[in-house]
C-alpha positions in Angstrom: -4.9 16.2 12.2 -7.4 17.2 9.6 -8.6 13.8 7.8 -9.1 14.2 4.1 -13.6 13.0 3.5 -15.6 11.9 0.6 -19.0 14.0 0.4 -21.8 11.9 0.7 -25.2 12.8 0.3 -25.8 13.5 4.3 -22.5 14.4 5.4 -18.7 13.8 5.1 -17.0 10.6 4.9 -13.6 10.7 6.6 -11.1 8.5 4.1 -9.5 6.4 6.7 -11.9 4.0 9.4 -11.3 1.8 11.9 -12.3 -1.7 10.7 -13.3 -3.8 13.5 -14.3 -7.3 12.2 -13.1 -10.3 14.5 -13.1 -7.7 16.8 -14.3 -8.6 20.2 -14.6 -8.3 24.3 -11.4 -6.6 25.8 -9.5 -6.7 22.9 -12.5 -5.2 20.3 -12.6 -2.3 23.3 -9.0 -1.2 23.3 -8.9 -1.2 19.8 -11.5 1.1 19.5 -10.0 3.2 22.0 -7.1 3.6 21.0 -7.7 4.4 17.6 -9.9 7.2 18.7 -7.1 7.9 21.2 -4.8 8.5 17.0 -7.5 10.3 16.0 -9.7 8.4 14.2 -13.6 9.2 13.9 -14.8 6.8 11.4 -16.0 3.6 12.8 -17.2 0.6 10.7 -18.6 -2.4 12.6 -21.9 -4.8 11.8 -24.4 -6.9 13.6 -23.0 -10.3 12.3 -19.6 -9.0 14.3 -20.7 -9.2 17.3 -19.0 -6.6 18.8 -21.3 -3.4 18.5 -21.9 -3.7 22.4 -18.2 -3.2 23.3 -17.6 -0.2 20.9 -21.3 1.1 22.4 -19.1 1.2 25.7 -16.0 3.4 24.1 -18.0 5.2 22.4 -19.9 6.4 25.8 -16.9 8.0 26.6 -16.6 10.1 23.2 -18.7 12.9 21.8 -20.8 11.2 19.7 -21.5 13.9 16.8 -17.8 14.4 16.1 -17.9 10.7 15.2 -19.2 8.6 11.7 -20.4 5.6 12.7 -21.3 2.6 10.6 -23.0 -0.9 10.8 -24.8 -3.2 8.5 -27.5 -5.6 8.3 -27.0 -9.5 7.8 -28.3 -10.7 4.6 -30.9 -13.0 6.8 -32.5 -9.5 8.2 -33.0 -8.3 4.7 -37.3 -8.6 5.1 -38.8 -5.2 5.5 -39.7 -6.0 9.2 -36.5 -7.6 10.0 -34.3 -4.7 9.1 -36.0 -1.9 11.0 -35.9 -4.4 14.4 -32.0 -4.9 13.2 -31.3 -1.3 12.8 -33.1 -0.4 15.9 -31.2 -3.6 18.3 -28.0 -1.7 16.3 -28.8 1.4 18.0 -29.4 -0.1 21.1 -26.3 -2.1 21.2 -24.1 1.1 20.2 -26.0 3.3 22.2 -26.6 6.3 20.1 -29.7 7.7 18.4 -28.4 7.4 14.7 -26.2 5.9 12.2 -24.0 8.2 9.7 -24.5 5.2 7.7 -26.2 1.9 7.6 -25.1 -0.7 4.7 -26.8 -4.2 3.3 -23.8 -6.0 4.6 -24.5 -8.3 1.6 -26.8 -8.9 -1.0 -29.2 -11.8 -0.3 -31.3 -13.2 -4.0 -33.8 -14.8 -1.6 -35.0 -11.2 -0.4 -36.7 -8.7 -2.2 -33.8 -6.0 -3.1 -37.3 -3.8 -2.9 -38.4 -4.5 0.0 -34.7 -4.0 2.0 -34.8 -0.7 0.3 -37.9 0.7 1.2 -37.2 -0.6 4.5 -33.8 1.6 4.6 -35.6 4.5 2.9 -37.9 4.4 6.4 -35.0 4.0 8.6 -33.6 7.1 6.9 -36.8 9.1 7.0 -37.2 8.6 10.6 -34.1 10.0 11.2 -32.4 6.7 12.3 -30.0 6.5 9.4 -28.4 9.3 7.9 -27.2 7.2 4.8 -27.7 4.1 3.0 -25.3 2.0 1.2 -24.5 -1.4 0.5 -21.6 -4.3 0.8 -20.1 -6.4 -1.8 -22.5 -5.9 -4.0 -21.3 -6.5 -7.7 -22.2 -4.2 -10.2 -25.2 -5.8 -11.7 -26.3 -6.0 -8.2 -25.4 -2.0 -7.8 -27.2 -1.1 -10.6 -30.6 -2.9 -9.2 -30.2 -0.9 -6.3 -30.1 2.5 -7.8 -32.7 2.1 -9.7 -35.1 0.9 -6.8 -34.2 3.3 -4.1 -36.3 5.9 -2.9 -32.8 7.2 -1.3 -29.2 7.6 -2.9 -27.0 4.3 -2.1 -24.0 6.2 -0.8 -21.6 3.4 -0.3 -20.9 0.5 -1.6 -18.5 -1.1 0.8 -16.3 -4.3 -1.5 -13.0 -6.3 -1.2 -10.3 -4.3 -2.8 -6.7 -4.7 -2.6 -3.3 -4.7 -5.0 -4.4 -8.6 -5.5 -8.2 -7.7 -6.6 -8.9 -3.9 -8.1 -12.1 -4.5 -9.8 -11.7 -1.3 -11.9 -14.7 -2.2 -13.9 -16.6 -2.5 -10.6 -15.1 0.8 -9.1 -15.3 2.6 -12.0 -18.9 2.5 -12.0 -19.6 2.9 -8.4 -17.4 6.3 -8.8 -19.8 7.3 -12.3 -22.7 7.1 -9.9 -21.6 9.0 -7.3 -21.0 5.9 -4.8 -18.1 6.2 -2.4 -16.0 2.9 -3.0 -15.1 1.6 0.9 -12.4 -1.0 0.8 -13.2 -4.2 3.3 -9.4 -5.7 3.6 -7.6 -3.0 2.1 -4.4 -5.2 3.4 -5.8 -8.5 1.5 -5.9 -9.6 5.7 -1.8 -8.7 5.8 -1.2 -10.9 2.4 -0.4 -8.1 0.0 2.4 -6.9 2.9 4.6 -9.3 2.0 5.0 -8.5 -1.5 8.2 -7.9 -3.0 6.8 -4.8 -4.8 4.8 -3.1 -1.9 8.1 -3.4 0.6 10.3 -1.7 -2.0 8.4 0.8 -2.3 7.8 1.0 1.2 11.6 0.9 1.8 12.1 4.1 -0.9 9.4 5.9 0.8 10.5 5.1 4.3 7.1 4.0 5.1 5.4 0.8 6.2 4.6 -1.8 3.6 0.7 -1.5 4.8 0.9 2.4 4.7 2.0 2.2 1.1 -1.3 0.2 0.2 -3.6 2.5 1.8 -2.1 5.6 0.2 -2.3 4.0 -3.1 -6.4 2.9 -2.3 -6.7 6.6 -1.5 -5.1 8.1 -4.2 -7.8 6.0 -6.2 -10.7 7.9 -4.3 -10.6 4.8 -2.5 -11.8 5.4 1.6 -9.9 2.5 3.9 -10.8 0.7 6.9 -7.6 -1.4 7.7 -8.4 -3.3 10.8 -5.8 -4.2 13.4 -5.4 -5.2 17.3 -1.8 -3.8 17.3 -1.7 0.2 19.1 1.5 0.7 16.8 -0.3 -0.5 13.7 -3.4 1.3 14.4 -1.4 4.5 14.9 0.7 4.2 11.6 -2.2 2.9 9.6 -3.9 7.2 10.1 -0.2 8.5 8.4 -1.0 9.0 5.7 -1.5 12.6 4.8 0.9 14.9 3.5 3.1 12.5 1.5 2.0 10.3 -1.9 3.3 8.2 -4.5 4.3 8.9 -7.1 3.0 7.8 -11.0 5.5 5.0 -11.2 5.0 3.6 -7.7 1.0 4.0 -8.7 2.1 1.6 -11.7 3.8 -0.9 -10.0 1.1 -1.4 -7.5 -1.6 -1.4 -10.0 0.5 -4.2 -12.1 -0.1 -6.6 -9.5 -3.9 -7.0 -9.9 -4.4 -11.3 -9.7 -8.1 -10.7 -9.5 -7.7 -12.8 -6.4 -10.2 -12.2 -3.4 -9.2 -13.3 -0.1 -12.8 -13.7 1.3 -15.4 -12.4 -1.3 -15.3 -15.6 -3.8 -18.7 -14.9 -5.4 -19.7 -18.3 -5.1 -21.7 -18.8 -2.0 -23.3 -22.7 -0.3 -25.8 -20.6 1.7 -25.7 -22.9 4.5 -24.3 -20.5 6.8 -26.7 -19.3 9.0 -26.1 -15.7 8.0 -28.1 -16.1 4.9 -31.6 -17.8 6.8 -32.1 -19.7 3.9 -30.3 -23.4 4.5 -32.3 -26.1 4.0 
């Protein structure tokens, strides 16, 4: 099956990933597998999930440039130092030579946004990272970063679901020329239940959770729904050669809550994730 991409400044982008957060051991293993078993070739994962050594092991038994592979750097590895000895222990971990693309897995105001980015901007030149990009990063935040990278931010990798659409947010990411990735395109299986999205789901003779990833894709939107279930992870890539149409488009968009289900934009910074508690 040929997987639609979005162009990105090294390379293409396919539109649907295999999310792996609270992925892990056996179970973070077979997922992996068998969603490059569907066909899958886009893989997102992170330090902070703990899991980059298990898809290093599926991924030894794959051909490696036919892949994309992503990870990101915890906000608490943001110093210049710390996120060239993250990327590298990345690499390690996964067991390949390069990243297709490596994001700020969030933005961190106790860090120079600078210094992370001349940091990436070495990674990149030494051939380690084909791309850079970001993670929920709003678009004040965004806008920082494009004006103070030496390389183009690619990605900006946010929450966005029927329950939170941010079109001011995705608008401008789009005007810039900064693929929109959707973390929890499923609002973690809360938008599935909707009243809307199965209706439309049953007209279309489709899953409730392939209705909302066509409609993220349909808004230039690239997904990476995440799931441990081989059925799921195989009905989750069907989505080519059908859409919806303007009035099932509508409905969806209608039920915009602005309700995240993890990214409140408040944060205590006592996790340890940040390395700035007191």
């Amino acid at each position: 099956m040929s997987v639609p991409t979005a162009t990105l400044p090294n390379g293409e982008l396919p539109v649907v990933g295999k999310g792996t957060y609270r992925l892990d051991g056996d179970t973070a293993r077979t997922a992996v597998s068998a969603a490059l078993d569907t066909g899958y070739t886009h893989l997102d994962t992170a330090e902070g999930y703990h899991n980059e050594g298990e898809i290093g092991d599926v991924l030894a038994e794959h051909d490696r440039e036919n892949l994309f592979l992503t990870s990101k750097v915890l906000p608490k590895n943001l110093d210049y130092e710390s996120v060239i000895d993250a990327c590298e222990s990345s690499l390690e971990r996964l067991g390949t030579d390069y990243l297709d693309l490596y994001l700020i897995h969030w933005p961190n105001p106790a860090i120079s946004l600078r210094e992370t980015l001349n940091a990436m901007a070495t990674l990149h030149d030494r051939g380690l990272v084909r791309n850079v990009g970001v993670s929920n990063f709003s678009r004040y935040q965004l806008s920082a970063a494009l004006h103070v990278s030496d390389v183009p931010i690619a990605v900006n990798q946010i929450e966005f679901h029927p329950y939170l659409q941010r079109p001011e947010l995705v608008e401008y990411c789009q005007d810039n020329d900064v693929v929109v990735e959707a973390a929890a395109p499923l609002a973690r299986t809360e938008v599935l239940d909707d009243p809307v999205v199965e209706d439309i789901a049953q007209k279309h003779d489709r899953t409730p959770a392939q209705v909302v990833l066509q409609w993220a894709i349909e808004k230039d939107v690239v997904v990476l729904p995440r799931s441990t279930s081989e059925t799921h992870i195989e009905q989750n890539f069907e989505l080519f050669g059908w859409e919806l149409n303007l009035e099932d488009r509508r409905r969806i968009d209608d039920l915009d809550r602005d309700e995240p289900v993890y990214d409140d934009r408040a944060k205590s910074w006592e996790d340890d994730v940040w390395g700035i508690a007191e």
